[in-house]
N, C-alpha and C positions, 0 to 999 in steps of 0.2 A: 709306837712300837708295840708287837703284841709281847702279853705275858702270858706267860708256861700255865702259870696256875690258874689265871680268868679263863682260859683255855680250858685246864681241866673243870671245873667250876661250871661252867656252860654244859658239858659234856653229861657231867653228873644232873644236874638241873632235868636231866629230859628221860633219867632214868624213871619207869612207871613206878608206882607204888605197888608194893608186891613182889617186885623184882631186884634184886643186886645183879652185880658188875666187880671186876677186878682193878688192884692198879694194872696191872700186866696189859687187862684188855683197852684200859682206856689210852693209854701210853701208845698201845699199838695203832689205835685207831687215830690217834694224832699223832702220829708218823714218826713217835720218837720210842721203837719198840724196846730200846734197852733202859727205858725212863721208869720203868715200874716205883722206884725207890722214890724217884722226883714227884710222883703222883702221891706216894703216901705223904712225904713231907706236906705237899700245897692241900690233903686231906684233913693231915696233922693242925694245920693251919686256918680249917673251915669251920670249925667247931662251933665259932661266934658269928657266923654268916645263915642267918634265918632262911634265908631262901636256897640252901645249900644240903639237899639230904643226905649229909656224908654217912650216915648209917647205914645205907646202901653200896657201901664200896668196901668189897674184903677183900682178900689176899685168895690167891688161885686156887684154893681149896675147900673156900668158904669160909676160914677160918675169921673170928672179929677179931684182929691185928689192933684195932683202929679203938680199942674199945677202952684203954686208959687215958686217951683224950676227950672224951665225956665228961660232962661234970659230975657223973658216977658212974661210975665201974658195970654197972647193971645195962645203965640206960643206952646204949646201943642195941643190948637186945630186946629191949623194952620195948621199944621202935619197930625193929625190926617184929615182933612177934604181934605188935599192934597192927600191922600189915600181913598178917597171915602168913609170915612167915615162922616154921620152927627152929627152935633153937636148940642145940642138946650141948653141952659141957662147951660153949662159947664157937662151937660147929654147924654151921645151916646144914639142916636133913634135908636128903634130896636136894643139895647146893644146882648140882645139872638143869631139874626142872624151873628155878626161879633163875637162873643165870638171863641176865642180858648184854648181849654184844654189841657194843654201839658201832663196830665197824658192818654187822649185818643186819643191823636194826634202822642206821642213818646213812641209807644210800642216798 
């Protein structure tokens, strides 16, 4: 039987370094576009999966949603900014440019 979250897990896994993605987008791309929320929980849930770059996955505005499941408050964007990407008051700058769509990226 498959699961929702190995699902999303897989998905996030192929995101590049440098790049984020939404729940919204990944939910879309696995065919379950009103899941966005299911994507943050199985997100919520990755925290302790090493080969899992949930740092990489915000909320459709950039915003780090995802960022007091960290084992610190900071280290999301720590991550994130170790990857070139910027961060301003828990906000990706120019969110549009580092955006990745796995439904136009994994045809």
């Amino acid at each position: 039987m498959k699961n929702f979250f190995n699902d999303v897990y897989e998905v996030v896994k192929l995101i590049p370094k440098g790049k984020v993605t939404s729940y919204g987008a990944i939910a879309s791309y696995l065919g379950t576009t009103m899941s966005a929320r299911m994507v943050g929980w199985a997100m919520n849930a990755a925290h302790s999966l090493s080969d899992v770059p949930a740092h990489r996955v915000v909320n459709r505005n950039g915003l780090l949603t995802g960022k007091d499941h960290f084992e610190t408050p900071t280290l999301m964007q720590e991550l994130l900014q170790s990857e070139g990407i910027e961060v301003i008051c828990n906000k990706i700058v120019n969110f549009n440019k580092v955006f990745w769509n796995p439904s136009d990226e994994l045809i």
